[in-house]
C-alpha positions in Angstrom: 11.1 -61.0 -12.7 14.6 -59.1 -12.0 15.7 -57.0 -14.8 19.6 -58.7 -13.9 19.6 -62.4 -15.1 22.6 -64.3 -13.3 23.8 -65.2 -17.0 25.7 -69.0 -17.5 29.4 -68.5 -18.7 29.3 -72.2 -19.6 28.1 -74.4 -22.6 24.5 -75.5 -22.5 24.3 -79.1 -20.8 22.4 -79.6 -24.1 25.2 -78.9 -26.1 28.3 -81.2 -24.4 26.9 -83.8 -25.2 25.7 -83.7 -28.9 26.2 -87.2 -31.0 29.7 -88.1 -32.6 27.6 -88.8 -36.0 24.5 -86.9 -37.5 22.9 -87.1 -41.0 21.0 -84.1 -42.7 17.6 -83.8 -43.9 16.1 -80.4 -45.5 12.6 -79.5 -46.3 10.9 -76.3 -47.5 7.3 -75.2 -46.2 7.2 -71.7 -47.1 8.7 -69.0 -44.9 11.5 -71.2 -43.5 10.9 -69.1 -39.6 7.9 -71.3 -38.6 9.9 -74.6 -40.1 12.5 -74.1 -38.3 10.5 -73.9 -35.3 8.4 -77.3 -36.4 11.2 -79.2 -36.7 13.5 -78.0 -33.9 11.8 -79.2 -31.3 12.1 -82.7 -32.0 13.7 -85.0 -29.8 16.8 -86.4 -31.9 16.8 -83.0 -33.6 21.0 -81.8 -33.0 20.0 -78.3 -34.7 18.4 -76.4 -37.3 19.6 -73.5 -40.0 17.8 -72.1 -42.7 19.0 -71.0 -46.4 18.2 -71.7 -50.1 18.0 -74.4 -51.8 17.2 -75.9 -55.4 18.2 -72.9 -57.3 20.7 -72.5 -60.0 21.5 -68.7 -58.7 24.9 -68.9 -57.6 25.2 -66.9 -53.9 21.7 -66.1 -53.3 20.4 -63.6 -50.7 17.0 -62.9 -49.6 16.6 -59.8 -51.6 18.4 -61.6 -54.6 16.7 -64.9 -54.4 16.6 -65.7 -58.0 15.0 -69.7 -58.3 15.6 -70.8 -55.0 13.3 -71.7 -52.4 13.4 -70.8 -48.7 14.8 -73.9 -46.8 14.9 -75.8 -43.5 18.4 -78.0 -43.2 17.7 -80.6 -40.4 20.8 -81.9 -38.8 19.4 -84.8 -36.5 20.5 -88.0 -34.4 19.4 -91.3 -36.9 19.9 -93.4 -33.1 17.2 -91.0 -31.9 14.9 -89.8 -34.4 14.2 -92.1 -38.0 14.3 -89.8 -41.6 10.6 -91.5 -41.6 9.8 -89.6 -38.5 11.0 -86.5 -40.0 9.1 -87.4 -43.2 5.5 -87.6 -40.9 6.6 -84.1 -39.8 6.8 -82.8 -43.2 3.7 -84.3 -43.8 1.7 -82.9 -40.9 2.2 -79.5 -42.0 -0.6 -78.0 -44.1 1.6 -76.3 -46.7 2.5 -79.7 -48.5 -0.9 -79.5 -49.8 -1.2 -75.9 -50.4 -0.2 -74.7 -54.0 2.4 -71.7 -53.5 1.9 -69.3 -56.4 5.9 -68.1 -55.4 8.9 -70.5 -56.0 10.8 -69.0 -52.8 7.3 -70.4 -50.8 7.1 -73.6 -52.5 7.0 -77.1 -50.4 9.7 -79.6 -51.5 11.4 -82.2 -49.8 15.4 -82.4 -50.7 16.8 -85.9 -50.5 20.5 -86.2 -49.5 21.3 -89.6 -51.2 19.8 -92.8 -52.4 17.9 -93.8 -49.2 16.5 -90.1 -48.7 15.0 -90.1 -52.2 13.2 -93.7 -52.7 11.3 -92.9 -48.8 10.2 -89.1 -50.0 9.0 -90.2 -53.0 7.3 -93.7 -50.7 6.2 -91.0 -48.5 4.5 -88.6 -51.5 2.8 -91.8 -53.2 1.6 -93.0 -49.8 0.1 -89.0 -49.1 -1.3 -88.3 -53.1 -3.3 -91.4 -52.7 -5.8 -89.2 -50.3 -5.0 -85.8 -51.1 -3.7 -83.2 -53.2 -0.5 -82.9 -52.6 2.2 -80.0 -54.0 5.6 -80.7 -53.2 8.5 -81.9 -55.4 11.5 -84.0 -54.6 15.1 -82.7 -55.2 18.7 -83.1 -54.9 19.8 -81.3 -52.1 22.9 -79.7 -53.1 24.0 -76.5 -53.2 22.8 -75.1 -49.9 23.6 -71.8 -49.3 23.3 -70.3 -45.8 20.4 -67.2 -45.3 21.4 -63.8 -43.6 21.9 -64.0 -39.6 19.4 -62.2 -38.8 17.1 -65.2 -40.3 18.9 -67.5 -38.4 16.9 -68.5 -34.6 14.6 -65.6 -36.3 11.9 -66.6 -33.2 14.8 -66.2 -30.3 16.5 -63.5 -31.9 13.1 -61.2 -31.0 13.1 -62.2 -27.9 16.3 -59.6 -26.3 16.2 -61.2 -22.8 16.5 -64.9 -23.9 19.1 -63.8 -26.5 21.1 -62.4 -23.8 21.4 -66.0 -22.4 23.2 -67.2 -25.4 26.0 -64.4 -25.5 28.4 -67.1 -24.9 27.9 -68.1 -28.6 29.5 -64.6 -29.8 30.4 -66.6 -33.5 27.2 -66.9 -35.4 27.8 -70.5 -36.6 28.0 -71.4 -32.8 24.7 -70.0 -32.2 23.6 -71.7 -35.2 24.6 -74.8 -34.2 23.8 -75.0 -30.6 21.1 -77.3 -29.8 19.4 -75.2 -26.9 19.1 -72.3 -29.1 17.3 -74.5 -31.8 15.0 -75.9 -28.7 14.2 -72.1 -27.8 13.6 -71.0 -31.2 11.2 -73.4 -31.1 9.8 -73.2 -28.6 9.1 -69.1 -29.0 8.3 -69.9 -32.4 4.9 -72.3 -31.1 5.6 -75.3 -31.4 6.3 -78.2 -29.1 4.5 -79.2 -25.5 4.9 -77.2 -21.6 5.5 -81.1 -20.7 8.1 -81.4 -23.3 9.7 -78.4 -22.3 9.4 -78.8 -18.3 11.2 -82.4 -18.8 14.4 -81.1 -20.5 14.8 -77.1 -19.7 17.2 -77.8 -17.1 19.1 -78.4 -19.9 19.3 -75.2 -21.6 21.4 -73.6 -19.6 19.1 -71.2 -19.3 19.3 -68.4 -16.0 16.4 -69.0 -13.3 14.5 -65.7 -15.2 15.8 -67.1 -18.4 13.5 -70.7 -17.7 10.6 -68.5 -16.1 9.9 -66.5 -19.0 10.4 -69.6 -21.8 7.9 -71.0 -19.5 5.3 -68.2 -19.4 5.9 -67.5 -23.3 4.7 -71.2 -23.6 2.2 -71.3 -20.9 0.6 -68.8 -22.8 0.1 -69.6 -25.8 -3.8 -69.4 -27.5 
């Protein structure tokens, strides 16, 4: 692979043609990297960001948590991908049934308004019917934004394929830009080579750049 990637100067396909309206979901799982990752692959998904959430500490910061819990905010296409489909995610992941001794670990799924709340709790009756479940339902509000360098955390170890997003010098630009959230997750383990081979092209990604996101998948465990 050449050391010199021939670097886009222009916006990720991916990210010209994002949908005019979104809506917002956000769940907690424990350590909000590998979330993040879950859910940023999704088809539908527009991008992810991680903070704090469900806390009365007003401007928390990882070192100063106080009562909050590490937190996934899911901005996502409804004409693409269903809050139910995002629910079954949550579900899938083994933390919602593992008691974390930790508030800042804790599962929980925050509702965003009336709709949100009456399918989580549908959802938690349908799952504590057949298993232990630990996860509690809350208001959403206040979310407070975690440090950069939480932010992508998978892509952000990964120097070469951070070099492809240098276009997105303004943090919240990086935050928001779809490709980076598909990356992330990618890195981070989750989704499918078939997945990825049908919409890297979209990425914007250098010819190295889609090599090596297609090796780091490739070899996975």
């Amino acid at each position: 692979m050449s050391s010199e990637y021939n670097i886009s100067t222009e916006i990720p396909p991916i990210d010209t043609h994002t949908p005019q309206e979104t809506e917002t979901a956000a769940f907690a799982l424990g350590c909000f990297w590998g979330v993040e990752a879950q859910f940023g692959c999704l088809p539908g998904v527009v991008y992810t960001q991680v903070g704090y959430a469900g806390g009365t500490t007003k401007n928390p910061t990882y070192h100063n948590l106080g009562d909050h819990i590490e937190t996934v905010q899911v901005v996502y296409d409804p004409l693409t991908i269903s809050y139910e489909e995002l629910l079954t995610v949550f579900w899938s992941n083994e933390n919602a049934y593992t008691r974390s001794w930790t508030r800042q670990y804790m599962s929980a799924i925050f509702y965003y308004n009336d709709t949100q709340k009456e399918l989580a709790v549908q959802s938690y009756n349908r799952m504590s019917q057949t298993r232990k479940v630990h996860v509690e339902i809350i208001e959403a509000e206040p979310f407070y934004l975690a440090e950069d360098y939480h932010q992508k955390y998978f892509l952000q170890q990964r120097s070469e394929l951070m070099r492809e997003f240098q276009i997105y010098s303004d943090i919240r630009a990086f935050i928001k830009s779809t490709a980076a959230t598909r990356v992330n997750a990618y890195i981070g383990g989750c989704g499918t080579i078939t997945d990825l081979q049908q919409e890297i092209d979209e990425y914007g990604l250098s010819g190295e750049g889609k090599e090596l996101l297609l090796l780091i998948v490739q070899q996975r465990p």
